[in-house]
N, C-alpha and C positions, 0 to 999 in steps of 0.2 A: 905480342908473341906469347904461346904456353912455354911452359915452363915443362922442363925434362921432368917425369914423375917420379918422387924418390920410395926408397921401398915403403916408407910410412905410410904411405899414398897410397899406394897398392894396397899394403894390408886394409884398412881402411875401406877402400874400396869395396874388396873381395868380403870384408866380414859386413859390409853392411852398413859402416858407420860415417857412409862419406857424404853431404847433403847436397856437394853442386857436381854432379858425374859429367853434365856435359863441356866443364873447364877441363876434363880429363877424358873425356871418350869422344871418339870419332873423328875428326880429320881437323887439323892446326898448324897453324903455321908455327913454326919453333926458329931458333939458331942453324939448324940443323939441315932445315926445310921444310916442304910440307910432309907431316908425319901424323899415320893414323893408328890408333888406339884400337882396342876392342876389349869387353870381356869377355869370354864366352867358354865357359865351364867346359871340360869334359874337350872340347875340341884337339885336334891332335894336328891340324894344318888349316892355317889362313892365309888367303890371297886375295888382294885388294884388285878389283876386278874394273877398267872403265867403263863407266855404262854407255857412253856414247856410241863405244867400239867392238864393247867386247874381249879388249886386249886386257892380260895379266900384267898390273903394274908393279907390283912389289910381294914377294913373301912376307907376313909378319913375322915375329922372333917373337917364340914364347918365355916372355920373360919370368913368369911363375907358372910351375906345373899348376897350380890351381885355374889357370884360365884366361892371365892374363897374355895380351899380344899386344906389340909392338914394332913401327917400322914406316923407315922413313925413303918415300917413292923419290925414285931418281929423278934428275932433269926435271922436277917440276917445282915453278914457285908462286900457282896459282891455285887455291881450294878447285877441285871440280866433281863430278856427278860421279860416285860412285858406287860398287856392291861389294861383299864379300862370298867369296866361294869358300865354304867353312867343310873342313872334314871331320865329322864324326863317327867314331864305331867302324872307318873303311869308308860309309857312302861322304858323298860331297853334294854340298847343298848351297844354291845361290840363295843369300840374302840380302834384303836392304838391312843397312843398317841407322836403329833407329834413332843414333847419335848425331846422323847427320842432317839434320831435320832441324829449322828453326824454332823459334815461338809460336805459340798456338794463338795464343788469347790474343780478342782485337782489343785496341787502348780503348774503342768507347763498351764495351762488353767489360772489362777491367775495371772502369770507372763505376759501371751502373750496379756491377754485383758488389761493389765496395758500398757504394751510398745506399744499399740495398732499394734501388728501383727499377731494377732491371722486370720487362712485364714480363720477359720470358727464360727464366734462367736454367728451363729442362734443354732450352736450343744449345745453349753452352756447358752446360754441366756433365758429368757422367761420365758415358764411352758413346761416341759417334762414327759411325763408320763415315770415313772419306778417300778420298784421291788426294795428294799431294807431290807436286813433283811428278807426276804419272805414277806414282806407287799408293797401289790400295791399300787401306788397312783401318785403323779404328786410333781416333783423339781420346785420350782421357782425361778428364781435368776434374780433380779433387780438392775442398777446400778444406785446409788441416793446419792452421798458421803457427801451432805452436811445435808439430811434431819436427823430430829431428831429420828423420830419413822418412821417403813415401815409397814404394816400389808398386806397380803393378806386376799380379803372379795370377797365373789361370794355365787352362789347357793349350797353350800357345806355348807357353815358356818351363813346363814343368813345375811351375806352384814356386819358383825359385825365385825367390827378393833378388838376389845377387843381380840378377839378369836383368830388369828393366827399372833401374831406379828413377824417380824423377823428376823434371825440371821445379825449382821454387821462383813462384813467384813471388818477390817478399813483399811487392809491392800491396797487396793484397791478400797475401795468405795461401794462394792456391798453388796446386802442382800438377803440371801437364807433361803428358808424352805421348809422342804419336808411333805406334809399333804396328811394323808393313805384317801383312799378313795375320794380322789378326781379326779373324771376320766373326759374322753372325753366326749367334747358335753357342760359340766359344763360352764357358765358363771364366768367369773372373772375380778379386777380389784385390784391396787395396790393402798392402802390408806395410807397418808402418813402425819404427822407432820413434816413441811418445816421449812429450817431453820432459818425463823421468827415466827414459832408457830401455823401457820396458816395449818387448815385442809384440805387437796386438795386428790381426788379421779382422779385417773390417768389410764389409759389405755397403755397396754407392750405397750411399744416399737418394740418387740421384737416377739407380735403375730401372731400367724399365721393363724388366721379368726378373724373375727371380727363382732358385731351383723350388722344387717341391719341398714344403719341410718334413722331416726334421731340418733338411739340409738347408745351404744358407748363403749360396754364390749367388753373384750376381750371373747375369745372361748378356752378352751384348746382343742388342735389337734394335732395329730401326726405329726412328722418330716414327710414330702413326702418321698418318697423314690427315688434316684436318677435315671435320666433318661439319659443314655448313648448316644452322640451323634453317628451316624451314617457317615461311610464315605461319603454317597450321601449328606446329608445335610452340613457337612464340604466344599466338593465343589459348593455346590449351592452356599455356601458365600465366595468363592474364588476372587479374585482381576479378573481373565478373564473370571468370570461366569459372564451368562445374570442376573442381576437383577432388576428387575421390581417388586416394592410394591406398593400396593393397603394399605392407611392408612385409618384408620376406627375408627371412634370411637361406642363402642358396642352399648351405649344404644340409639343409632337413626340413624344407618343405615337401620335399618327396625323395625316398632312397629306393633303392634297388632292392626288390622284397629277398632275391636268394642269396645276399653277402651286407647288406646293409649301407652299401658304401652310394657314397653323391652319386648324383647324377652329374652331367656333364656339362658343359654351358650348350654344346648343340641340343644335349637329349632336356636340359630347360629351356632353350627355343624349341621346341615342339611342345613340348607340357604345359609350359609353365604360363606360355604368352598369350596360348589359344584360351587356358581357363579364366585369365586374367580380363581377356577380351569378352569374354562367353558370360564373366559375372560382372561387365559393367564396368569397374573402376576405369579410373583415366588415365591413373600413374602406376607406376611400379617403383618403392620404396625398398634399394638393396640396404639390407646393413650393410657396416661396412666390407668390403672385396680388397682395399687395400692388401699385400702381404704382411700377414702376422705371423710370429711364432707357433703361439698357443692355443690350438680350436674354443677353448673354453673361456678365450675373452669375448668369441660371437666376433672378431676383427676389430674392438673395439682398444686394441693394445696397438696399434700397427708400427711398423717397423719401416715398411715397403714402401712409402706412401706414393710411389712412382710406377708402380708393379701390382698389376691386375695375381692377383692368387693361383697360384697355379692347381690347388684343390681340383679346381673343377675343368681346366685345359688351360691352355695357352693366351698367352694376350692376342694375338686378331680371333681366335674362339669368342673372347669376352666382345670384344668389337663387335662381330658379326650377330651376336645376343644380342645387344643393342640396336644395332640398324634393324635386325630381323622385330622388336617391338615396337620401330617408330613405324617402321614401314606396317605393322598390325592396329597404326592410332594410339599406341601407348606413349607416352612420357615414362623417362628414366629418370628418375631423382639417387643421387646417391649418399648413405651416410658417410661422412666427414668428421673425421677427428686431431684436430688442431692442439687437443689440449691435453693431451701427454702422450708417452709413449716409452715402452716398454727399457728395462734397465739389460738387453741379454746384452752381452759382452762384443758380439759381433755388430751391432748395433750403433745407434749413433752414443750412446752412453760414454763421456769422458773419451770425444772422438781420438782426440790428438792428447790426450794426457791429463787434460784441462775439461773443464765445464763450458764446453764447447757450444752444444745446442740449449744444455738447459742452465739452472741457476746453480751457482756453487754451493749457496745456502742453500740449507734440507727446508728453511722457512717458507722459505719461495721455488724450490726448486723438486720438492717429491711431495706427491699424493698422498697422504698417509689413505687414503678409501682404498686406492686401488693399486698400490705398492708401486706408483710409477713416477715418471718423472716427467718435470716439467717445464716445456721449450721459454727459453729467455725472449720472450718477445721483442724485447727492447732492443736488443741486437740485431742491426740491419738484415745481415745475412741470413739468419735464423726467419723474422718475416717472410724475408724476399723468399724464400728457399718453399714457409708454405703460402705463402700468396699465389707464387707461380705454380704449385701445387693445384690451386683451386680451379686456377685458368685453363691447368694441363686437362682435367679431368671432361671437362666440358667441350675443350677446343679439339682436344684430340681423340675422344673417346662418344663425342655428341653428348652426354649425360646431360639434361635438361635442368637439373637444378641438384644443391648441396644444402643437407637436411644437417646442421653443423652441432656435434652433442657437448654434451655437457656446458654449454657456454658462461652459467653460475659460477660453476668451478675455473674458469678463465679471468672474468672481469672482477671477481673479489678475491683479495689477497687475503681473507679469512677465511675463504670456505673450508666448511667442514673443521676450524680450527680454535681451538681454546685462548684463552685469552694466553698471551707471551710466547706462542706458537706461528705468529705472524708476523711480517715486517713491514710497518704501514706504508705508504706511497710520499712521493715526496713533501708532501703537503700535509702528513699526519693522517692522510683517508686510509678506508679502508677499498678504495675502488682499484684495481690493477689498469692503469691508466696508458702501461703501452701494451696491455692486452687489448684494449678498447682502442688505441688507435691502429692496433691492427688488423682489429676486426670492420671498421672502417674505411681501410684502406684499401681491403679484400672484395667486400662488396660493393664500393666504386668504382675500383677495377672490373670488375664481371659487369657490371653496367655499362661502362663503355667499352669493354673490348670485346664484351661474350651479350648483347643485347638482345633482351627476352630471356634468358636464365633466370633463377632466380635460387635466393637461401631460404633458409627455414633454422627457423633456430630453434633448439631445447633449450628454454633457459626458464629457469624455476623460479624467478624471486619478480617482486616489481619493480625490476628494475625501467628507468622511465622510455617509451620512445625503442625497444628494439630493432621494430620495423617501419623506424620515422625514419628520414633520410640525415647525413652527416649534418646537413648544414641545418635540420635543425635540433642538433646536439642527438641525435638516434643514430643508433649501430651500422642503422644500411638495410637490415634486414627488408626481404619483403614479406615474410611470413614470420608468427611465432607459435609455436604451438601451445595451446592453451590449455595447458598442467590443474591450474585451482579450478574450472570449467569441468576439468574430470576426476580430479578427487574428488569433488562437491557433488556429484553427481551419480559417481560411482559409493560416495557412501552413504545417498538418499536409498539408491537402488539394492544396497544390502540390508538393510532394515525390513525388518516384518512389516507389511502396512497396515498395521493397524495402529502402528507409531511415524508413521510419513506424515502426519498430518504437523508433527510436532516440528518438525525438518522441511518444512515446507520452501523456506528460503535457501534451501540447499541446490532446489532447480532452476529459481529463480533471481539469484544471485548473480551471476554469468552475465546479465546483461545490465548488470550497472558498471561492469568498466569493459562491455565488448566492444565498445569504439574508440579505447584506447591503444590499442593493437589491431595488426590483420591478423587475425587469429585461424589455426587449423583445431580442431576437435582430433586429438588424438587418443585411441583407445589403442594403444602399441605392446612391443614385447615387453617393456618392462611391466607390466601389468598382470603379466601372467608365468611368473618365475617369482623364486627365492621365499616361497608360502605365501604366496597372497592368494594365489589358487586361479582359475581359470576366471572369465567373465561369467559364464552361466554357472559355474559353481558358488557366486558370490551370493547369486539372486536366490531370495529364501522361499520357502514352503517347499513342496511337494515334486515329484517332476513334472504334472502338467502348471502349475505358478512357477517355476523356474526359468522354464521356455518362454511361458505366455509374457514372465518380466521381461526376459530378455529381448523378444521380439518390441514389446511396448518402449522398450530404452531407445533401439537400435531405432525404432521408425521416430523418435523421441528425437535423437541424433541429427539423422539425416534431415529433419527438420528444423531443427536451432540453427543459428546464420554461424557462418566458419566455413572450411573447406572441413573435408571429411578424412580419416586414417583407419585403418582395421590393420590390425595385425595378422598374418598369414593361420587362419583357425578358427580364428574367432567369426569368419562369416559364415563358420558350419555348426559354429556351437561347441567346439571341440571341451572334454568334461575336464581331463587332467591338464597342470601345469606344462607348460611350453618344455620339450628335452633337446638341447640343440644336438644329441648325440643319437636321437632316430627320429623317422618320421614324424609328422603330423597323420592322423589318427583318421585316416582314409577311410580306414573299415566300418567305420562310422554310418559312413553313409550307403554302404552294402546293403542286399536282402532286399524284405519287402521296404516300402516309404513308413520313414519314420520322420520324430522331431526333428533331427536334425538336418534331414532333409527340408523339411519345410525353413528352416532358418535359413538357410542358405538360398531357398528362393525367394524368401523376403529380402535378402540382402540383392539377390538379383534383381530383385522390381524396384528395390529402394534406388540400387545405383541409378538405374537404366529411368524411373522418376523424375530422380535429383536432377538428369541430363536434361532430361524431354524440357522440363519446367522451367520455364526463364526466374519465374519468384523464386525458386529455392538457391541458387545462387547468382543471382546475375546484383544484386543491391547489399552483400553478405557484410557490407562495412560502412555502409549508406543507413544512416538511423532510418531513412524514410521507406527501409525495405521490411522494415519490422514494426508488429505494433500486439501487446500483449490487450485481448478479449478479452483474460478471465487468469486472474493472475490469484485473488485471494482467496479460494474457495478451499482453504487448508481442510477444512471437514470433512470432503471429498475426497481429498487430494485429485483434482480436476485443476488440468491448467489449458487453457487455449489460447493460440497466438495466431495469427493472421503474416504469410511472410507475401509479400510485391516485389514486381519488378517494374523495371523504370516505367514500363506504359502505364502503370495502375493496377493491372493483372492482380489476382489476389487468388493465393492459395491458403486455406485455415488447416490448423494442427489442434488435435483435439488429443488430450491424453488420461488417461482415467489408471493411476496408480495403487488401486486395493482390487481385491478379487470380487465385488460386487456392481454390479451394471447398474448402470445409471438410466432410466428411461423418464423421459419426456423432460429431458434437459435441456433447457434454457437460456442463451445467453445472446448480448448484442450482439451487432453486424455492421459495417460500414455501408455494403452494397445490398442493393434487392436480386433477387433470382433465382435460378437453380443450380443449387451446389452438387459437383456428382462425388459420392465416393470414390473417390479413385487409388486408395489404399486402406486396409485394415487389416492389422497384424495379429487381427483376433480371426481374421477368415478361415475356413476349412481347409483353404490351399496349401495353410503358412501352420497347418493345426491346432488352430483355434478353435473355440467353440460353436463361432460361425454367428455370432451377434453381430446385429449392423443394422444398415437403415435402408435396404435394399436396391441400394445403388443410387437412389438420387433424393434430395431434399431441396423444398421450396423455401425461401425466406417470408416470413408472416411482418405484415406490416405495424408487427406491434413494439411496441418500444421496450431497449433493454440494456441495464449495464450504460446506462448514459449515450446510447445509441437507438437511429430512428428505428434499426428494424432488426430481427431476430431469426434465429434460427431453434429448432427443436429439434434435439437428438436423443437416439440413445447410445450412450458410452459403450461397449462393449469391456467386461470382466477385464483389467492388468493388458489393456488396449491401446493404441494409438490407431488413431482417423485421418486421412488428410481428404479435405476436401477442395478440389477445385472450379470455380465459378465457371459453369459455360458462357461464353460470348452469346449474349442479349441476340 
């Protein structure tokens, strides 16, 4: 039986400070009889209404003009289906009321978000719109174990805590309630008494839109509905598929020339996917689209991690950008950030009072780099919360694979930290040990539940096995991107060559541990922000050595084994640093044909190359698909490699890095016959000086380089050559 409520209960109540509302609201059996509660601010008449019939069963007694009602139906001593007919302001309104509504959460959902293995916890989490009872409306369920009071407040209830406090489950932390009539579109947000007392207005976690910012509500929205991957796209992201991505970040690869502002996610399905298409790449690399605060972290601060950015439209907007590039042959890869996240107050930051999502200690728990904080891995919930994050993203949204950043700054409890700045692991290491096993556990999940996805990791150090599988002690990764591969590479390519010769092992470095990883070659945005200065502004001499480097790297590139990245500019040559706050540098390529027109069709024959040619990527992690001709020729600075594919097939890369042509160069060969030119980024096409070897070369049967038969070339000026063998 409840218990009569005494006025302490009420006040209580009414200010906010009461944690279990449903032992006091909604309909109870008492001493008395069945008697129903209500609170309901501002109201001026309540009638407990049977839904079966229709019929008016009792007036309530407002027992505090603040809001409270009270009153006990006649002749009845069994709970049954009821509404309330509330008068406000003169009109009268039928309501459900949402006190009378049971538990949400199922015992094995209960269980699996506690032991955090639940593989789906966006199905449970959040605001779900359902039926219950025959009454429509929207489940919320929040997990906040330490706050005192939860309420949900939005455009349904007036923004007023008072009105829908809610259910604790202690058994696991979380708080649910189901309120009729609260549909999609609705604005909401979880109001909470923390547990120091303190009033804090918080935004899901768990949302799946979010307002435009500044602002900062959540949106109730439907679950997506899942999107099936396709066989074709499963192979695009195969280990001996060509891949080539183009990274972009949305909101300033192209604006609107008369206000400056995004474009739209329709108006980049039209732009964005046809050029994407048009210059070859395979994939399209977003930063992150997660919702964030602040434009100037690039999404790499997120907040939203459940909520596509309103920036640029709505989430089935962002869906339909997606289907619209798989349905164009694109792959979607998206960046993923696991490893911190923003301190704003509305935030998950000291959810419920407590160091809820991240570490108490500032040792272990904030960024000193990038003034953030940083998720408690070790805490089930916190995993489970982004694992199913990873899964959401892919299952629900089709995204083909998660390019996952900073992962250095994840697996070392030092990074970026002085010595007595850090808190070692249990064992005295310095390895973040259940950052590793959750990053393990992430992408063994996407393997069996999202099959043919794949990750990609940033991770800076050598650290051993990224993209070796768990079990043999490696992260899960299927991909890593290979950082010391393009320092070493990009700081040959900045030197005058008349001192390359000295730097020689700066090109050739990369392949004494490239089969230690599946490696991607990425030339990305951080490459060209914070004064490093753009990619062809690195390349020295003049402006025709500038370009002529440039092009000589990029075909350089797309011929060393790895998958391939360009960051959104760089395959037109763009001169000034990346500005994520205007376009990329269109006008560029205006007027009559210039350089950097020609760069961007080298980028275009490169991609559309790399595809055609089974050698350039089909063996990229297979030693037997690589074999270096002409590796010591420092004096020159001349290097040539020979890349196969599984039949034998054999394409040669010829690269000649100083400004003087090399004629009647010399080097061994495996096979006999005629090799055709079938790229030179020295051509007139590409704005070269148009040296070459006139499109085809015969193998001489004479011996070279410890090989039975040779070839004779001339290098063309700050060039690369790819030659491939015709079929005999």
């Amino acid at each position: 039986m409840s218990e009569h409520p005494d006025r302490r209960v009420i006040n209580a109540l009414i200010s906010g400070h009461y944690a279990d509302p449903f032992s006091l609201l909604g309909m109870h059996l008492t001493d008395q009889g069945v008697e129903v509660r209500a609170l309901l601010p501002d109201a001026s008449e309540v009638w407990v209404i049977e839904t079966s019939t229709g019929r008016k069963c009792v007036q309530l007694a407002c027992l505090d003009g603040r809001g409270f009602f009270q009153g006990v139906v006649p002749r009845r001593k069994k709970p049954f289906r009821y509404q309330l007919a509330v008068t406000w302001h003169g009109q009268q309104n039928l309501i459900d009321d949402a006190y009378r509504f049971g538990t949400l959460l199922e015992e094995m959902d209960s269980w699996l978000l506690a032991e955090g293995t639940h593989l789906r916890p966006y199905e449970t989490m959040g605001a779900h719109a359902c039926v219950i009872d025959g009454v429509t409306g929207t489940r919320f369920i929040v997990w906040a174990p330490s706050a005192q009071r939860v309420s949900v407040v939005g455009e349904f209830n007036y923004w007023d805590g008072r009105r829908h406090p809610m259910r604790q489950r202690v058994e696991n932390g979380v708080w649910e309630l189901f309120i009729p009539g609260a549909r999609q579109g609705q604005l909401y947000k979880f109001e909470l008494i923390d547990v120091k007392g303190q009033l804090r207005l918080k935004a899901d976690p768990f949302a799946f839109e979010a307002q435009m910012r500044p602002e900062t509500a959540s949106m109730i929205c439907g679950l997506p509905e899942k999107v099936a991957m396709s066989d074709v796209r499963k192979r695009a992201n195969g280990f001996d598929a060509p891949i080539s991505i183009y990274e972009v970040h949305l909101g300033s690869w192209r604006r609107h020339t008369d206000n400056n502002f995004w474009l739209s996610y329709k108006e980049l399905t039209e732009q964005l996917i046809p050029y994407a298409v048009d210059m070859g790449f395979t994939h399209l690399e977003l930063m992150p689209i997660n919702e964030h605060p602040f434009d100037g972290s690039w999404g790499y601060q997120p907040l939203g991690m459940y909520a596509p950015t309103r920036r640029f439209g709505t989430r089935d907007e962002f869906r339909a950008f997606i289907a619209a590039a798989h349905q164009a042959g694109l792959n979607v890869l998206l960046d993923w950030v696991p490893g911190h996240f923003p301190s704003d107050d509305f935030g998950l930051a000291q959810f419920d009072g407590t160091a809820l999502y991240e570490h108490s200690d500032p040792r272990e728990g904030f960024h000193q780099d990038w003034n953030t904080l940083i998720y408690n891995y070790g805490r089930r919930e916190v995993s489970n919360y982004l694992a199913g994050n990873a899964l959401y993203w892919i299952e629900r949204f089709g995204i083909d694979g998660l390019r996952v950043d900073a992962v250095a700054s994840m697996i070392y409890r030092d990074y970026s930290r002085a010595e007595g700045e850090w808190v070692p692991n249990y064992y005295g290491g310095r390895e973040n040990l259940e950052a590793v096993s959750f990053l393990r556990y992430t992408n063994r999940t996407l393997g069996h539940a999202a099959p043919g996805s794949i990750t990609l990791a940033e991770e800076s150090t050598d650290y051993p096995g990224v993209s070796r599988p768990p079990e043999m002690d490696g992260l899960g990764f299927w991909f890593k991107w290979n950082l010391g591969w393009m320092h070493d590479t990009l700081d040959y390519m900045k030197l005058d060559p008349i001192y390359r010769r000295y730097h020689h092992n700066l090109m050739t470095f990369g392949m004494v541990y490239n089969y230690t990883e599946n490696f991607v070659l990425p030339l990305s945005h951080d490459e060209v922000v914070h004064g490093k200065r753009s990619i062809l502004d690195r390349m020295p001499g003049d402006v025709w050595q500038k370009f002529a480097n440039l092009r000589a790297y990029y075909s350089w590139m797309y011929g060393f084994p790895g998958k391939k990245l360009l960051f959104m500019g760089n395959e037109f040559a763009q001169g000034r640093e990346w500005n994520h706050d205007s376009s990329l540098d269109w006008h560029l390529l205006e007027g009559e044909d210039n350089w950097h027109n020609g760069v961007q069709r080298l980028v275009r024959d490169l991609n559309h190359l790399y595809r055609d040619v089974p050698a350039l990527h089909q063996c990229d992690f297979d030693p037997d698909g690589f074999e270096w001709l002409v590796v010591d020729d420092a004096d020159n600075s001349v290097l040539v490699f020979v890349r196969r594919d599984r039949a034998g097939n054999e394409l040669i890369v010829a690269s000649n890095f100083t400004p003087v042509a090399r004629h009647h160069y010399r080097f061994g060969v495996n096979q006999q016959g005629v090799w055709r030119e079938v790229l030179n980024s020295d051509a007139h096409r590409y704005h070269g000086s148009n040296t070459g070897n006139m499109g085809v070369v015969r193998s001489d049967d004479i011996a070279s380089h410890d090989r039975p038969y040779s070839l004779v070339l001339t290098l063309p000026p700050l060039a690369t050559l790819w030659l491939l063998r015709e079929a005999p």
